[in-house]
C-alpha positions as a printed Julia matrix, in Angstrom:
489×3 Matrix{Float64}:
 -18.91    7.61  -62.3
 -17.58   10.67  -61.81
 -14.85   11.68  -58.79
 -17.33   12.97  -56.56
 -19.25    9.71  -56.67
 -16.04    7.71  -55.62
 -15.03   10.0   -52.72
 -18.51   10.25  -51.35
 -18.79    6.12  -51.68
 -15.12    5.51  -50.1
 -15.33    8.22  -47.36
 -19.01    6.78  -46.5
 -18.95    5.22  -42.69
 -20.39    1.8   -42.48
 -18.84    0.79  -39.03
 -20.45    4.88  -37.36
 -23.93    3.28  -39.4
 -23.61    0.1   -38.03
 -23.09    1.09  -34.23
 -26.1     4.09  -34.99
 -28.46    0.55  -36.06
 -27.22   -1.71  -33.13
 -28.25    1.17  -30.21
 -31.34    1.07  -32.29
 -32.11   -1.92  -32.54
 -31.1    -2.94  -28.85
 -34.06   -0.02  -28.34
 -36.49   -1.16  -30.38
 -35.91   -4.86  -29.12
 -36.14   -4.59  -26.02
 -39.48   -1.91  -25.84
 -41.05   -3.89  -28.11
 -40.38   -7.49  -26.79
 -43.09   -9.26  -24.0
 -43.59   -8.23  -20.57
 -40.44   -9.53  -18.68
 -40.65  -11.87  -15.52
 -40.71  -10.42  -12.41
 -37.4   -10.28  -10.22
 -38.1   -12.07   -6.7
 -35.85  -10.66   -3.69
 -34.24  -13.65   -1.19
 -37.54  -13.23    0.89
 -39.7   -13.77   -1.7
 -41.09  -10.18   -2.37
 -41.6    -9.76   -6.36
 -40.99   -7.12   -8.3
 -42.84   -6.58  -11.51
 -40.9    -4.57  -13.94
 -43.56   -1.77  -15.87
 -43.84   -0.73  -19.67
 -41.46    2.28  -18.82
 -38.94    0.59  -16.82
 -38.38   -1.84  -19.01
 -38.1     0.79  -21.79
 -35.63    2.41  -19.14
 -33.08   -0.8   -20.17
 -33.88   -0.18  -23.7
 -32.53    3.45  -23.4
 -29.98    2.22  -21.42
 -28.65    0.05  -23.96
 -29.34    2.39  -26.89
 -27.62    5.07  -24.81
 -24.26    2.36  -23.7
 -23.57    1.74  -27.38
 -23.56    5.4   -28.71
 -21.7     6.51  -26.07
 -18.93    3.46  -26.85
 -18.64    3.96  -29.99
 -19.02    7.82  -30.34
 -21.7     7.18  -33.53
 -22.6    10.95  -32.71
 -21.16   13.44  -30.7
 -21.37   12.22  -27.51
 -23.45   15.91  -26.07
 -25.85   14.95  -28.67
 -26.44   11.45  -27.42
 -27.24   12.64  -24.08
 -29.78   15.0   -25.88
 -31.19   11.71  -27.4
 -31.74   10.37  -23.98
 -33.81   12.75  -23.53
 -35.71   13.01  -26.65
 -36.26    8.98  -26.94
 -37.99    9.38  -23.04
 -40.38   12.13  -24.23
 -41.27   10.63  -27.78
 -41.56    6.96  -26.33
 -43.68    8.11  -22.79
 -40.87    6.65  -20.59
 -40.79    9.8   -18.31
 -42.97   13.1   -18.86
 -40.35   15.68  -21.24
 -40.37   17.89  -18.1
 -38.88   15.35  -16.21
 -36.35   14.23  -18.41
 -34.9    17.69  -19.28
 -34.64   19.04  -15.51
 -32.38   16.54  -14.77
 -30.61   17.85  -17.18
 -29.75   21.05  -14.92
 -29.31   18.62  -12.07
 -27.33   20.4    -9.21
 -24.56   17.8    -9.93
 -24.33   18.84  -13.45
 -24.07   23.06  -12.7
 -21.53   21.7    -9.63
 -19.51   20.26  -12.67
 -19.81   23.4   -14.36
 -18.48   25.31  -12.03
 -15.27   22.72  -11.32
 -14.81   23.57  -15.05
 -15.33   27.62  -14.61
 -12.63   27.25  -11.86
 -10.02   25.17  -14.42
 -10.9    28.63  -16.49
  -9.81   30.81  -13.92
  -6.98   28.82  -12.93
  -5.73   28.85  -16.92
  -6.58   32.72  -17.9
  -4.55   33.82  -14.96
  -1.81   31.84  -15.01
  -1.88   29.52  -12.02
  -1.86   26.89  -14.39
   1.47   27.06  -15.5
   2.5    28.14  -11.9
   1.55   25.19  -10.73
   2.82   22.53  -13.48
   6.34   24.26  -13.33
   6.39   23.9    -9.36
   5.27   20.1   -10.27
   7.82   19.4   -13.22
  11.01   21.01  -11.01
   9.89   18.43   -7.99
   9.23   15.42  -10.28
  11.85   15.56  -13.34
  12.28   15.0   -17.14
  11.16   11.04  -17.0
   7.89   11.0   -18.51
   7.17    7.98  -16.38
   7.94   10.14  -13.07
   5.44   13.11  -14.41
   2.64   10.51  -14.67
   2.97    9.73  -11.54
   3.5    12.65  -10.35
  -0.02   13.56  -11.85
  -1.43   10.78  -10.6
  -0.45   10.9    -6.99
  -1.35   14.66   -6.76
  -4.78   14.11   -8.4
  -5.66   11.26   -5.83
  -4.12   13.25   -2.95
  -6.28   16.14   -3.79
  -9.71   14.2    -4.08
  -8.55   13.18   -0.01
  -9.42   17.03    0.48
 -12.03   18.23   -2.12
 -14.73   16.49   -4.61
 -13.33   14.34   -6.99
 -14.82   16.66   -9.92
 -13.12   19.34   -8.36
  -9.82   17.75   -8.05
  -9.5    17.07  -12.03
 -10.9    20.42  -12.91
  -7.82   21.69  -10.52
  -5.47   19.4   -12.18
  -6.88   19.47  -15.97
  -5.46   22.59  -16.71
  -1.61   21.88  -15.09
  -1.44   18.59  -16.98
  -2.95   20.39  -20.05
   0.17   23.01  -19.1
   2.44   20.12  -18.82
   1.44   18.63  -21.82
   2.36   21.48  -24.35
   6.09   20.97  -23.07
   6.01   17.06  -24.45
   6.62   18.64  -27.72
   3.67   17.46  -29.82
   1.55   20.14  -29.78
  -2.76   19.12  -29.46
  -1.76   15.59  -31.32
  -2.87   12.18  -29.58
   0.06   10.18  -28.31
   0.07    7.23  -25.47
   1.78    9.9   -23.34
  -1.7    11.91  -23.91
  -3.93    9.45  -23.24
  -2.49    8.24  -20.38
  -1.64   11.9   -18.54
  -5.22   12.34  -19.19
  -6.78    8.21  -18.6
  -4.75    8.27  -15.36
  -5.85   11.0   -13.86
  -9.88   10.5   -14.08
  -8.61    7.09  -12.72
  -7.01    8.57   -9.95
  -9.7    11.56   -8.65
 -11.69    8.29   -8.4
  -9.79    5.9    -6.55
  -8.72    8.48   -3.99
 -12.36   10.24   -3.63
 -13.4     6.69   -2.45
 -10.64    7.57    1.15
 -12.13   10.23    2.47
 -15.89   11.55    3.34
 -14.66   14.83    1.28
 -14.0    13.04   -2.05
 -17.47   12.86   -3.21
 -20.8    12.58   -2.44
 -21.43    8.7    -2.37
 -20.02    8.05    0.93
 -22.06   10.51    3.45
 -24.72    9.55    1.37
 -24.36    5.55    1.98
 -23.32    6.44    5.15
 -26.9     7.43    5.76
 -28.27    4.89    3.49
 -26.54    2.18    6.27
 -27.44    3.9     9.5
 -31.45    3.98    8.5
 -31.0     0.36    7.14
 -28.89   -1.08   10.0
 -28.77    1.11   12.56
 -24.91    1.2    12.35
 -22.42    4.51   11.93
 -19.77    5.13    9.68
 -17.19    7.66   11.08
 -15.09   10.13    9.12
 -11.74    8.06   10.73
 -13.35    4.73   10.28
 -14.07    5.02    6.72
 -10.63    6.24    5.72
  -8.8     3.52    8.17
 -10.63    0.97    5.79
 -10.24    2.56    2.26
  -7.38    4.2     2.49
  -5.05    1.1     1.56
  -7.88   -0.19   -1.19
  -7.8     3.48   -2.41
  -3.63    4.06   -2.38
  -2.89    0.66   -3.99
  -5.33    1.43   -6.82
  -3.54    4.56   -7.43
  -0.11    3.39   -7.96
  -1.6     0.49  -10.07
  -3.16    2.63  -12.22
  -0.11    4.38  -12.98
   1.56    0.65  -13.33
  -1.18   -0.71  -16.04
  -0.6     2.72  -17.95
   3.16    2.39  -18.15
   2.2    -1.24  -19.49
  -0.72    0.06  -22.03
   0.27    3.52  -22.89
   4.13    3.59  -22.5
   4.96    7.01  -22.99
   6.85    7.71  -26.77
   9.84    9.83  -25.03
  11.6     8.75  -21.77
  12.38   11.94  -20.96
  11.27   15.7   -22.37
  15.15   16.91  -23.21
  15.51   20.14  -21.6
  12.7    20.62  -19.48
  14.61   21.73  -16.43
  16.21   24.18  -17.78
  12.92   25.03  -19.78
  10.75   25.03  -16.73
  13.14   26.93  -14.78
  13.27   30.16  -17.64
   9.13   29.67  -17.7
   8.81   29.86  -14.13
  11.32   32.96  -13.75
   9.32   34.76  -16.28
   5.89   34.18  -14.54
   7.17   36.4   -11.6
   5.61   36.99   -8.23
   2.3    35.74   -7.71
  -0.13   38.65   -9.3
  -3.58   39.78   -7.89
  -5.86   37.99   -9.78
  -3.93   34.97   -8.7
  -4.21   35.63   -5.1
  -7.65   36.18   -5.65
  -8.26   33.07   -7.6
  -6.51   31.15   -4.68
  -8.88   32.3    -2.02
 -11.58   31.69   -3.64
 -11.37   27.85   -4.17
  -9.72   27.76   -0.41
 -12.75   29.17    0.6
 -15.04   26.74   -1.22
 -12.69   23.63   -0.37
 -12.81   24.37    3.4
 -16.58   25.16    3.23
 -17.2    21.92    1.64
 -14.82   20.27    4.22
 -16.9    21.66    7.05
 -19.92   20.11    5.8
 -18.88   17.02    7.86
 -18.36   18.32   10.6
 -20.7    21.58   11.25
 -24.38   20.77   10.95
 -25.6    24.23   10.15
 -23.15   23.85    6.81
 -24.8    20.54    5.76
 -27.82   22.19    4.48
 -25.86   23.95    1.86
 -25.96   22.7    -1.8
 -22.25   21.97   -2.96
 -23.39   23.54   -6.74
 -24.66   26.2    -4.96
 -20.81   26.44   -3.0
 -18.97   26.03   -6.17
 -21.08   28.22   -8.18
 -20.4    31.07   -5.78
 -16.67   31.07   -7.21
 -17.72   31.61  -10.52
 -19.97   34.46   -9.67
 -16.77   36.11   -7.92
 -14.87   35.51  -10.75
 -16.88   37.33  -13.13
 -18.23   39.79  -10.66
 -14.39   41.02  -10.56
 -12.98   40.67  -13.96
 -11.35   38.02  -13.2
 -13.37   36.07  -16.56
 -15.0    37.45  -19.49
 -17.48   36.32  -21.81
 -15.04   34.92  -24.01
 -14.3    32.64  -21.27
 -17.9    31.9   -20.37
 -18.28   31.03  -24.55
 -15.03   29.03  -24.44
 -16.57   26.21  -22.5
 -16.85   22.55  -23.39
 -20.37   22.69  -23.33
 -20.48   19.07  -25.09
 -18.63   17.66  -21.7
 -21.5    19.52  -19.45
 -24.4    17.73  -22.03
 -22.64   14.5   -21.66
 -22.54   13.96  -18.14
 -26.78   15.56  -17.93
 -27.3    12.66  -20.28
 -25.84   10.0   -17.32
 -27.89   12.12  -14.88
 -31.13   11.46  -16.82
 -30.6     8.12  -17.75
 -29.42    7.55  -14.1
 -33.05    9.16  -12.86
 -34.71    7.34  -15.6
 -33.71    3.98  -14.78
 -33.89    4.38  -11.12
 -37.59    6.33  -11.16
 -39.21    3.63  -13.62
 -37.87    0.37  -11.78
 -35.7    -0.6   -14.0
 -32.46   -0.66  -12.03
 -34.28   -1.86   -9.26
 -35.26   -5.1   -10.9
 -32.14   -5.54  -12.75
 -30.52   -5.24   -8.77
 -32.67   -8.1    -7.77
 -32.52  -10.01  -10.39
 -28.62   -9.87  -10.9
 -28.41  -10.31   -6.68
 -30.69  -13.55   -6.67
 -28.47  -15.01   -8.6
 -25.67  -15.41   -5.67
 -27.93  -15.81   -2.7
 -26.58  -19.33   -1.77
 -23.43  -18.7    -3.13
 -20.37  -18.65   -0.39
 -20.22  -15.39    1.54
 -17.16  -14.25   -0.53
 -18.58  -14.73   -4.59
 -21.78  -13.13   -2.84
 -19.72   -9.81   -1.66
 -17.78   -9.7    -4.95
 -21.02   -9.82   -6.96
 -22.62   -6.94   -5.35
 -19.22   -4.66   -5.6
 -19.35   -6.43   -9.55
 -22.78   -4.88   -9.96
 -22.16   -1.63   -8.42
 -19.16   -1.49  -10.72
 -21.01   -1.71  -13.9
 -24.28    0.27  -12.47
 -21.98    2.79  -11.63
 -20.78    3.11  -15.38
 -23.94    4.5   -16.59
 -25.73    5.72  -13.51
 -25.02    8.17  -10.73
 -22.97    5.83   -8.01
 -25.37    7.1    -5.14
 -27.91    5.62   -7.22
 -26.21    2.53   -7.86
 -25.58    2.25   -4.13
 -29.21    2.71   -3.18
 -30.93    0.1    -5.27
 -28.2    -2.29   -4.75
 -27.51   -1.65   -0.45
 -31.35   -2.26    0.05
 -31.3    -6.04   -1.57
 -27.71   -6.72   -0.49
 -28.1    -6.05    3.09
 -31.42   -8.14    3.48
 -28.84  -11.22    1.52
 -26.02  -10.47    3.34
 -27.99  -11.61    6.97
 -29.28  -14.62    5.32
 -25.56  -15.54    4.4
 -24.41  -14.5     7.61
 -22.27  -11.69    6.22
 -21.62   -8.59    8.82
 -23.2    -5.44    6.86
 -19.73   -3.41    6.97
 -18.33   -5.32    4.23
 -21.19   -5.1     2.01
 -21.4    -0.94    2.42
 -17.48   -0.84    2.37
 -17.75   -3.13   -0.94
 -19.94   -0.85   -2.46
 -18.16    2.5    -1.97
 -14.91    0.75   -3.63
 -16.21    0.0    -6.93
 -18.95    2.93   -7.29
 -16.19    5.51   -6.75
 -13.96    3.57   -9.37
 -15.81    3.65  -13.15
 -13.15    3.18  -15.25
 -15.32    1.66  -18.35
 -17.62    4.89  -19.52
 -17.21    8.14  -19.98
 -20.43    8.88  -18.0
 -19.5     7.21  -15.02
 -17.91   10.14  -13.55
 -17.19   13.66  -14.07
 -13.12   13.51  -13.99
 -14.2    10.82  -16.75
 -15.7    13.78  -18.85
 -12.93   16.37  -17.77
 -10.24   14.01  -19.52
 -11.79   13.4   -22.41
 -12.18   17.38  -23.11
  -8.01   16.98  -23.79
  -9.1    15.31  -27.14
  -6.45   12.81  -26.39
  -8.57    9.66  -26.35
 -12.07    8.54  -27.49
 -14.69    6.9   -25.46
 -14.08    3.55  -27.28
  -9.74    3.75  -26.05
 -11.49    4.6   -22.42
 -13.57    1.7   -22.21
 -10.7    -0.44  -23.87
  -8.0     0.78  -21.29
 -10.37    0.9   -18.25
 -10.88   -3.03  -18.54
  -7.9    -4.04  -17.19
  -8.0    -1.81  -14.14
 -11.3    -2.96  -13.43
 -10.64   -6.36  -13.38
  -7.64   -5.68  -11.01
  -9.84   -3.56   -9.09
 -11.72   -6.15   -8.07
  -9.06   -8.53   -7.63
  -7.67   -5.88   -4.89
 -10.76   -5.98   -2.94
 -10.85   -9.91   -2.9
  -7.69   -9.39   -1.32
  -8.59   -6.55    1.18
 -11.68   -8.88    1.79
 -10.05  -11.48    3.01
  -6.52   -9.54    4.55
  -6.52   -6.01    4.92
  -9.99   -5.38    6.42
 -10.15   -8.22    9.05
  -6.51   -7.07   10.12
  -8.16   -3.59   10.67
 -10.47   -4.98   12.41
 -13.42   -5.08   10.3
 -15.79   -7.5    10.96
 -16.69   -9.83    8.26
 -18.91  -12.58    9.09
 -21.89  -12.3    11.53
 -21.09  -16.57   13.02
């Protein structure tokens, strides 16, 4: 056997083609298997689950595994998503590919064209020098530096746009660690902590996300009720601070940075930020133009002739202006991590997929019935439990919606006051800590190349499962003291 033989026989990747067969064979499986039972809702409604929902799951698991275990790049599994709905009729190819320019998906590219702007001129390393002077050398200090700023700035702007902000400064930051592009714990959890963060403080405010003015709705046509901007923030606000400072705990646990401090970096931050100089025009420029999209998207909440604008269509306006005045080139446009943009259209089709065909619908119910005599408290836990995972692999609005429906109708026969179930909900959909997919800031971390989707799910466990410990405890302590109602008797 010659050389060539042994290299191409030790280099080959049995684990990669074992992961590649598992998504395939949960696929094949599960399309191929009988008709599943229908799920039956607490009043006794069924719910028959079709050919193409139930092929929905099978793509769902196919999809869950690949992703995992990064068997291909993970762009080119969400173009699988698409291809395995077209070639197996689970949704019409026209269907599955527009979602793949789903307004949420351009309004990530345009968080990512304003990291861009923010990096080619400079504000960047503006900012992370203003950061590193206020927080110090301790590397444990600068994670939580990065962590409290992230979650302070998803209290003011989308969550996606709050990492894309922050990206760049911790990607400034990071080149002063001393390790150049390389992987370290320090890495992966500059980079972990702050998707963890945009998402536990975009679940305070109405401005974080989407997800809450959209349940918000959601609970006002169910129930009749209103959720105010004050009112929701008076509730999540402690859930939402707690989680951020624990996140920063369980990474100084898990990923211990390798130095204690960065030697120098006062003095080294101090000669960087001298030699920036005075802000320069295309700074000032850059500056206005997010204000101008953060307060526009602020007034959505409170002006009503501003709600019928499209926040892609907002953010997207920036990156016009940007290029319209030289501000980017095409160099820029080419430089972009177009793999991140595919992966999170994949989640948006799969989300659409599962949600259009039944499938999550009947996985809702069936997950849901399970719990309907259980006591009020396992019930509440099970529905935030579901949303949680949902929310991993679907869009958390969509999680919300099939879950809210079921859980409200439950929640009346078990005597529980609707609040909690809605408040329930928005804590663990704006908190995916598992996937990659579950949320843009998710995708935005990974493009640091510090971590792989398999170390994301592996350190997001942990916070999860405290993350739902935490809202036992607000369940029972922190929301009634507010004043939240809890049971209906």
């Amino acid at each position: 056997m010659t050389d060539d033989h042994k290299t191409d026989k030790i280099n080959f990747d049995w684990k990669r083609v074992f992961f590649i067969l598992l998504g395939l064979g949960f696929f094949f499986f599960i399309y191929f298997s009988p008709p599943w039972k229908d799920a039956v809702d607490p009043l006794g409604k069924a719910f028959s689950l079709s050919k193409e929902g139930k092929a929905s799951i099978a793509l769902f698991m196919l999809a869950g595994t690949w992703w995992v275990f990064e068997v291909i790049p993970i762009g080119l599994t969400s173009i699988a998503i698409g291809v395995f709905q077209a070639l197996f009729a689970i949704r019409s190819a026209k269907d599955a590919f527009r979602d793949f320019m789903d307004p949420s998906v351009m309004f990530i590219f345009g968080s990512i064209v304003v990291g861009l702007a923010f990096t080619k001129t400079g504000l960047t390393r503006r900012l992370a020098y203003k950061m590193l002077e206020i927080v110090g050398e301790r590397t444990g200090m600068i994670l939580l530096g990065s962590c409290l700023i992230t979650g302070g700035l998803s209290l003011f702007m989308a969550h996606t746009a709050a990492a894309a902000t922050v990206f760049p400064i911790l990607m400034s930051i990071y080149a002063l660690y001393g390790e150049e592009d390389k992987p370290t714990r320090f890495g992966k959890a500059l980079f972990i902590g702050m998707a963890y963060s945009a998402g536990a403080g975009s679940v305070i405010s109405m401005l974080g996300s989407a997800r809450a003015p959209a349940a918000a709705g959601m609970f006002k046509e169910f129930t009749g009720g209103e959720v105010g901007f004050f009112e929701l923030a008076k509730y999540m606000f402690p859930v939402g601070m707690i989680m951020v400072l624990l996140v920063w705990v369980v990474l100084m646990i898990f990923l211990k940075p390798e130095k204690k401090t960065i030697a120098g970096l006062k003095e080294q931050v101090k000669r960087l930020s001298s030699e920036l100089g005075p802000l320069r025009r295309e700074e000032k420029f850059v500056i206005l133009c997010v204000i101008g999209v953060v307060i526009t998207m602020s007034l959505q909440s409170f002006v009503p002739a501003f709600k019928v604008l499209d926040r892609a269509a907002i953010m997207l306006v920036s990156t016009l202006l940007f290029f319209i005045f030289g501000v980017l080139t095409i160099e820029e446009l080419e430089g972009i991590p177009w793999n991140i943009i595919l992966l999170f259209s994949g989640a948006m089709s799969i989300g659409f997929c599962l949600w259009q065909t039944g499938g999550a619908q009947w996985i809702a119910i069936k997950w849901l019935a399970l719990f309907k005599e259980a006591h009020w408290a396992v019930f509440v836990l099970s529905i935030a439990f579901f949303v949680l995972l949902m929310t991993n692999f679907i869009m958390n609005v969509a999680a919300i919606a099939i879950s809210l429906p079921v859980a409200l109708v439950t929640a009346s026969y078990l005597h529980v006051a609707p609040e909690v179930v809605l408040y329930a909900s928005l804590v663990t959909a704006g908190m995916p800590f598992l996937l990659l997919i579950g949320a843009a800031p998710n995708a935005i971390a990974y493009a640091s190349g510090q971590f792989t989707g398999g170390e994301f799910f592996k350190y997001g466990i942990v916070p999860s499962i405290i993350l739902m410990i935490i809202l036992a405890v607000a369940l029972f302590t922190i929301w009634p003291l507010l004043g939240m109602p809890i049971l209906t008797r």
